[in-house]
N, C-alpha and C positions, 0 to 999 in steps of 0.2 A: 500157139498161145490160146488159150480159152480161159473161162471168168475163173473157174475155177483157181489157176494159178495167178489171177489178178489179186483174187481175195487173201489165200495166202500170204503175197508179198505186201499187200495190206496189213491186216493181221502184225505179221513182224518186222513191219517198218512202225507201226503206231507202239509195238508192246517193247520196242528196242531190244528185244529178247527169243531166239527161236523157244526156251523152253517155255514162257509166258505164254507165247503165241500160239505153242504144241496146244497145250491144255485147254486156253480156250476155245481152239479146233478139235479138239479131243482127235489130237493126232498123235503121231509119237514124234521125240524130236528129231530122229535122223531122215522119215519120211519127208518131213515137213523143211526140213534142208535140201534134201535130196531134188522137190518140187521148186522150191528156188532157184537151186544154183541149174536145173535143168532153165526156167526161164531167164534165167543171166544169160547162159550158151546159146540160146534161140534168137535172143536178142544182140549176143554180141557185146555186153558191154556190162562193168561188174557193178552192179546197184547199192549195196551192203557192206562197209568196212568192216569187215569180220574180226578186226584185232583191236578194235573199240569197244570200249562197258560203259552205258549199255551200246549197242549196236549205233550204227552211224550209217547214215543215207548218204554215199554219191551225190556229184552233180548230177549225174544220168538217172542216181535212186531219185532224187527230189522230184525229178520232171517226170518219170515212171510214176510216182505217187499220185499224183496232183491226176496226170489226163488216167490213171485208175480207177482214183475215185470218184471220177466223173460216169467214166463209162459205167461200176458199180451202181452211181447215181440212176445215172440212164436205167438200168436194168432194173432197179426198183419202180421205179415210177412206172414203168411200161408194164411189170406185173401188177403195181397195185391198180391203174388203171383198165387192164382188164379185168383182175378180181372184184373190182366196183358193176365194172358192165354185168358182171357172171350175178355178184350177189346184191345188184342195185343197194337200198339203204341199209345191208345189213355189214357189219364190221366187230374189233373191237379197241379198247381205248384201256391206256394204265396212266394213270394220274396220282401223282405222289405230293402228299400234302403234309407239313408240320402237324402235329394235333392241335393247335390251337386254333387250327384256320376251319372246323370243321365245324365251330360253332359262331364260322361270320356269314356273309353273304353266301357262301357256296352251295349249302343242303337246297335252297329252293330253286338255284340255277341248275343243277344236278336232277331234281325232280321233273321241272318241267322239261328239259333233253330228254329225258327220256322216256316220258309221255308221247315226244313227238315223234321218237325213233324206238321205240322198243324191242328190234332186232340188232340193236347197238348194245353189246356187253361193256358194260365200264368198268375197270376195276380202280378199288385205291388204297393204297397204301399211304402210310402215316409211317415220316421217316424226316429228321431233321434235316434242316435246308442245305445244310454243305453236302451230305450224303445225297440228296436230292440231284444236286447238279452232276454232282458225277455220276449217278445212274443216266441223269439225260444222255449225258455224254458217252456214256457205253451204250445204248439206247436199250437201256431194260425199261426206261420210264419213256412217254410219249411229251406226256406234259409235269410242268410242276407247280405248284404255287410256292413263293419263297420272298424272303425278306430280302430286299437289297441293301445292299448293295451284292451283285454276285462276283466270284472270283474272275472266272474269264468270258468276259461282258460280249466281246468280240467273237463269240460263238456261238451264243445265243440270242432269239428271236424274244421281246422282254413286252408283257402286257399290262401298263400298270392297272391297280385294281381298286386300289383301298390306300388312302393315306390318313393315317393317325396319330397324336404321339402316345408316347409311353406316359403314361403315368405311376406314383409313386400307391403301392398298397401296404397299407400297414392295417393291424390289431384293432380297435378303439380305444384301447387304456393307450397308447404308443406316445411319446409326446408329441409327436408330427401331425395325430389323428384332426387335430380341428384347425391344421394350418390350410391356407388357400393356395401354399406355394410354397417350394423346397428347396433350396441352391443345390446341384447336382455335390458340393462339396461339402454339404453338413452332412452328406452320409458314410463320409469318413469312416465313420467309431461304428458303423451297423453292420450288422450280421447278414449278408444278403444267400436269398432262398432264390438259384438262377435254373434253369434250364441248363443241358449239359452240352458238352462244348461242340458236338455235331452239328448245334442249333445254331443259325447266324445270328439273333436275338442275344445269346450268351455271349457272343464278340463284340458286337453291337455295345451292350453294357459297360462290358469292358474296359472298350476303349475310351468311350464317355467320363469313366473314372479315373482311367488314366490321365488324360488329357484336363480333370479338376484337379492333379497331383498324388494321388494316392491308389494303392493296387485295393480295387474291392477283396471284404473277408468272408469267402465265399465260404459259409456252414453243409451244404447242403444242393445237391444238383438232382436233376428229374428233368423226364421229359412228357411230364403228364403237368399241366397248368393246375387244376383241380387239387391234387393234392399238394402241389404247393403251396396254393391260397392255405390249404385248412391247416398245414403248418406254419403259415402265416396268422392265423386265426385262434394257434395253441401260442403266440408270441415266442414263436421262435427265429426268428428273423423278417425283414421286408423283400422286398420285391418289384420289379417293373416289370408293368404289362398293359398291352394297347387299351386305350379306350375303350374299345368295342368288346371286349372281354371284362372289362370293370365294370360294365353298365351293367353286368349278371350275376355280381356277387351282392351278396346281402347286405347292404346299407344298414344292417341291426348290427351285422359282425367287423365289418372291415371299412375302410378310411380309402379314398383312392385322393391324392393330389396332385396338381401340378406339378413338374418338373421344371428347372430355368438351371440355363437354355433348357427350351424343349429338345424332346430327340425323338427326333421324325421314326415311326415306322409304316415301310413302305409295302406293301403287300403287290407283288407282280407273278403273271402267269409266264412262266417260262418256255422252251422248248427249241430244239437242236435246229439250227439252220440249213442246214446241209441235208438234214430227211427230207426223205421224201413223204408226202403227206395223200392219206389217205381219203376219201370220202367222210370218215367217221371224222377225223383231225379236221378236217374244212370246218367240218357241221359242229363240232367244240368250239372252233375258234370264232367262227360268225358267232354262235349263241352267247358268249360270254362277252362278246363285245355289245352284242344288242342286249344284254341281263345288265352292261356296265351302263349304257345310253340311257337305260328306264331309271336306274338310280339318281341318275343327274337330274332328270326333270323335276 
């Protein structure tokens, strides 16, 4: 047995699928069988229901899984810990963010990291929040920031950041413009201007409307906030967006109010439990808690 065919049976116990699992090993799929059912033989014992869709894990596959991806674990850690001794503070970091989140607290926590490590590459991508989680989970992303609530809570490691509510943005001529407060159910009869449905804000919405009795009548979806406002701005429908994002629009053009109930949004830095974590990951994670501590004071 070696890691090699650890990883494989990995691989196609997560993808439930040898051809799934081919591809993302860029194997073929009778090889990629072939290296299974040889570690079933080695072992003695058949791991894989092969006449299950998708594929189905044994008792023996369950507990084959479980000390694999430990030992995988193991072997990560133990490389990235010598690649830390080999390249002391240098690394790099992928952090995948909503766009909206690029104009809160983050650009100056971002700058100053990287003042203090400069052989640290960061990169970031801008990708709505449900697509976010599942990158962690495949681990193409290291970290995320993402509105909660998230899907499967119970696998990742959750930093809150930022709590705000949404607030209501309308036009100035709009008749809500000079209200102090908006019952989430007089927006019934409006046109709303949402972010598209990758984004957990667009569910979030949602469901808030649901729950006032009526399905919102959605004109118009984007995943850039900016030009929603200024469709907002041509009165083409309203909109809800955090606080901290309303405090940057023109007070000459747009109207931002209260909501009742308010509807919390929660800004949290995410990221996969079960990684193993880097030198660079340590140094995000302490920094972003100590950028969170300075805010409070």
């Amino acid at each position: 047995m070696d890691l090699k065919q650890l990883l494989y049976f990995v691989t196609v116990a997560e993808a439930g699928s040898f051809t799934q699992a081919a591809r993302k090993l860029h194997l073929t799929q009778p090889s990629l069988s072939k290296m299974v059912r040889l570690l079933e033989e080695e072992l003695g014992v058949l791991l894989l229901d092969r006449s299950a869709k998708p594929l189905e894990l044994t008792d023996a596959g369950a507990a084959m899984l479980k000390s694999a991806r430990q030992v995988l674990q193991s072997v990560e850690r133990m490389s990235g810990d010598l690649a830390e001794v080999m390249t002391l503070k240098k690394g790099k970091l992928h952090l995948g963010i909503p766009p909206m989140i690029g104009s809160t607290f983050l650009p100056p926590v971002i700058e100053r990291f990287l003042a203090l490590y400069p052989d640290i590459r960061l990169q970031v991508t801008e990708r709505g929040g449900k697509r976010l989680e599942e990158d962690i989970l495949q681990g193409e992303l290291d970290f995320g920031m993402v509105i909660l609530p998230v899907k499967d809570e119970a696998k990742f490691c959750i930093m809150p950041c930022l709590h705000q509510d949404l607030l209501l943005v309308t036009d100035k001529q709009h008749a809500f413009a000079n209200r102090q407060s908006v019952q989430i159910h007089e927006l019934e009869d409006e046109s709303f201007v949402m972010f598209r449905e990758d984004f957990t804000l667009h569910h979030l919405i949602k469901e808030q409307c649901l729950l006032a009795g009526y399905e919102p009548r959605i004109v118009l979806e984007s995943s850039q906030w900016d030009f929603m406002t200024e469709m907002i701005a041509s009165r083409y429908g309203i909109t809800l967006l955090p606080e901290g994002i309303c405090r940057q629009l023109d007070p000459n053009r747009f109207a931002a109010i209260a909501v009742e109930p308010a509807i919390p949004w929660r800004l949290s830095m995410i990221w996969r439990k079960d990684r193993a974590m880097s030198f660079a990951a340590k140094e995000w994670i302490r920094h972003v808690e100590q950028a969170l501590q300075e805010r409070k004071r």
